[in-house]
BAMILO-917534 format. One record per residue (C-alpha): x, y, z. Coordinates in steps of 0.1 Angstrom, whole numbers, plus 2048, in hexadecimal, padded with zeros to 3 digits. Layout:
XYZ/...
//
This chain:
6253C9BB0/6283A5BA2/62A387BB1/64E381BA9/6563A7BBA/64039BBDD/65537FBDA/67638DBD7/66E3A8BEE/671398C10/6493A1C1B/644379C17/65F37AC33/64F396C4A/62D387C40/635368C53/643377C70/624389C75/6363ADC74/6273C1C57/6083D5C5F/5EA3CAC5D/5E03D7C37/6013CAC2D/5F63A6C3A/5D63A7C2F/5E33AEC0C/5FA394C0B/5E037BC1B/5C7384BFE/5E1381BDE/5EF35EBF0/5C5350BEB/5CA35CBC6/5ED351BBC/5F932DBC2/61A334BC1/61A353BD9/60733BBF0/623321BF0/63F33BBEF/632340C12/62931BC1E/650316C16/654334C28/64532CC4A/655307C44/679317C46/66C329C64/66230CC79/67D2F7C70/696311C7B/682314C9B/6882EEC9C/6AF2F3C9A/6AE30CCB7/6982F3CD0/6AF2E2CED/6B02BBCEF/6A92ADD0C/6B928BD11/6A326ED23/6B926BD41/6B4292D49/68F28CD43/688270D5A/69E285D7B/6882A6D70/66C28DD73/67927FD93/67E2A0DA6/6572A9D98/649288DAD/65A28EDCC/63F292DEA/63C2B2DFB/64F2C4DDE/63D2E2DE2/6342EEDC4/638318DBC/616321DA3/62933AD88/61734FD74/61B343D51/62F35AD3A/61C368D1B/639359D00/62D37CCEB/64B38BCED/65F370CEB/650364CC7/656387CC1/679387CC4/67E369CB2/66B375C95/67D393C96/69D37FC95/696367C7E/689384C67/6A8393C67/6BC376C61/6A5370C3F/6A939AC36/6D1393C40/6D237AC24/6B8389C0E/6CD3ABC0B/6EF394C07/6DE37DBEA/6D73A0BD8/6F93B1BE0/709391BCE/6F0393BB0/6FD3BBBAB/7203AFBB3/71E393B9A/70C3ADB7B/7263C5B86/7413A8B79/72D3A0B5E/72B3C4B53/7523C8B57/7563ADB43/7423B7B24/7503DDB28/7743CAB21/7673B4B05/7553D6AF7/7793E6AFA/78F3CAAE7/7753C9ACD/7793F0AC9/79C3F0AC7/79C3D6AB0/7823E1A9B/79B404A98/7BC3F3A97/7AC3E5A77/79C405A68/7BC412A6A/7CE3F6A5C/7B73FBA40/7BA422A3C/7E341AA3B/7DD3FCA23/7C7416A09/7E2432A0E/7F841EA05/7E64109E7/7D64359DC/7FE4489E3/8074559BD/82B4569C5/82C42E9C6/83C41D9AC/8233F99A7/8353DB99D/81F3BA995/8293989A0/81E37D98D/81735A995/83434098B/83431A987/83430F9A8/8153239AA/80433298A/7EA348999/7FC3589B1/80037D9AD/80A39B9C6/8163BB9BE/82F3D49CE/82B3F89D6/84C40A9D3/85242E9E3/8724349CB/86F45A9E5/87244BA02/87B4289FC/85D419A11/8513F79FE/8303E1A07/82D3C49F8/8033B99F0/8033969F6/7DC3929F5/7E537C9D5/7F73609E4/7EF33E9F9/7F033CA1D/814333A22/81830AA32/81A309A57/84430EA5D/84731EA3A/849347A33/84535FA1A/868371A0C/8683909F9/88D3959E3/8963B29D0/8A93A79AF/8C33B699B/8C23A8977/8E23AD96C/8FE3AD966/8F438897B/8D338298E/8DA3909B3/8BB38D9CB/8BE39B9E8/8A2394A09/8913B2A10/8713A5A29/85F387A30/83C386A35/83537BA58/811375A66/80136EA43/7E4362A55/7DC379A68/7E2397A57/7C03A2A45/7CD3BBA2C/7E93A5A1F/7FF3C0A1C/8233BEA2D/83D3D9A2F/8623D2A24/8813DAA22/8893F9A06/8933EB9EB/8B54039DA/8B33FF9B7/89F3DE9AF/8993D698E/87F3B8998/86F3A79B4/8653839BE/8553739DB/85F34B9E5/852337A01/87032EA1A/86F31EA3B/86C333A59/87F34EA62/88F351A3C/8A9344A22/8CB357A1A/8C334E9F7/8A134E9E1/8923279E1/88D3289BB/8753089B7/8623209CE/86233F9BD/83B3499BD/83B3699AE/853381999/84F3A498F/8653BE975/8653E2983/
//
């Protein structure tokens, strides 16, 4: 055993109140001559001992004093001889007392060190989780991004950059079976703060006729860049403009960033 394990064990404790046996005090008697600091582990010990002692001593005023001495002086007081009392067993008890106050706390302190790691440990074990599920929401994110990318059956249309922004580019993935379309916007800027993304389907003719099929929300945070939208019926190109939030009814074309023929 260390010195820092004697010292958190509570034998300083017993040690001082004289009631380990005697190997157990010799021990600790020899190791305090060799280490410093077990030596002043206990001085501090036996400090907190008397000055507790101290706290429990009754305080006799000077006017109760002088009438005790008063009483003493009185002629023909006879005086009774007592026996005087070995105060043994009454160190005894205090020691025992007072040891049992220190191994009270001592046994508390360490129930609130387990209590506190327990907390800790909680703690962690929920960070632990989040950072699972995370780490799997985006594993999956990632399998659905490369199925998507990988599916045969997907028509890909390329976007590319326009004036307001030459080297843009994006490209859409059109399910003409099932009509599901995902747009890859890995290609464009990160949108202004209170400014969106808008996906339009075009008809070419007989007139140009866009029609809104998705806006790409969460730009930012998304880490695949790729958005599902709206299908698309029987598009014949697609564009993407940046609109204020939440949309325009009509394409803003002086922010038409990309444009793609099927």
């Amino acid at each position: 055993m260390n010195i820092t394990d004697i010292i958190d064990s509570g034998d300083l404790e017993l040690y001082v109140y004289g009631v380990l046996s005697d190997e157990e005090m010799e021990q600790i008697a020899d190791m305090s001559q060799k280490h410093p600091n077990l030596k002043r582990e206990i001085i501090a010990i036996e400090n907190g001992v008397r000055n507790l002692a101290a706290s429990f001593s009754p305080h006799i005023s000077s006017d109760l004093h002088q009438k005790i001495k008063n009483q003493l002086e009185v002629k023909e007081t006879k005086v009774v001889k007592m026996k005087s009392k070995s105060n043994a067993a009454s160190y005894l008890g205090w020691a025992a007392a007072i040891a049992l106050l220190f191994l009270i706390g001592y046994q508390y302190q360490k129930q609130t060190a387990y209590q506190n790691q327990i907390v800790t440990i909680e703690k962690e074990k929920g960070k632990l989780n989040e950072a699972v599920t995370a780490s799997e929401n985006k594993a999956r994110e990632t399998k659905e991004a490369l199925d998507i990318v990988r599916d045969a059956k997907n028509t890909v249309v390329t976007l590319g950059g326009q004036a307001v922004a030459p080297t843009s580019y994006a490209k859409v993935y059109w399910n003409k079976e099932t009509q599901v379309v995902y747009v890859d916007a890995a290609g464009l800027p990160e949108p202004p703060d209170g400014m969106v993304y808008q996906v339009w389907s075009l008809k070419l003719s007989p007139t140009l006729t866009p029609t809104s099929i998705g806006l790409l929300e969460n730009f930012k945070s998304d880490a695949n860049k790729i958005f599902a939208v709206s299908n698309t019926g029987d598009a014949e190109a697609f564009g993407i403009t940046l609109e204020p939030a939440g949309g325009s009814a009509t394409p803003t074309m002086e922010q038409l960033y990309t444009l793609g023929k099927v």
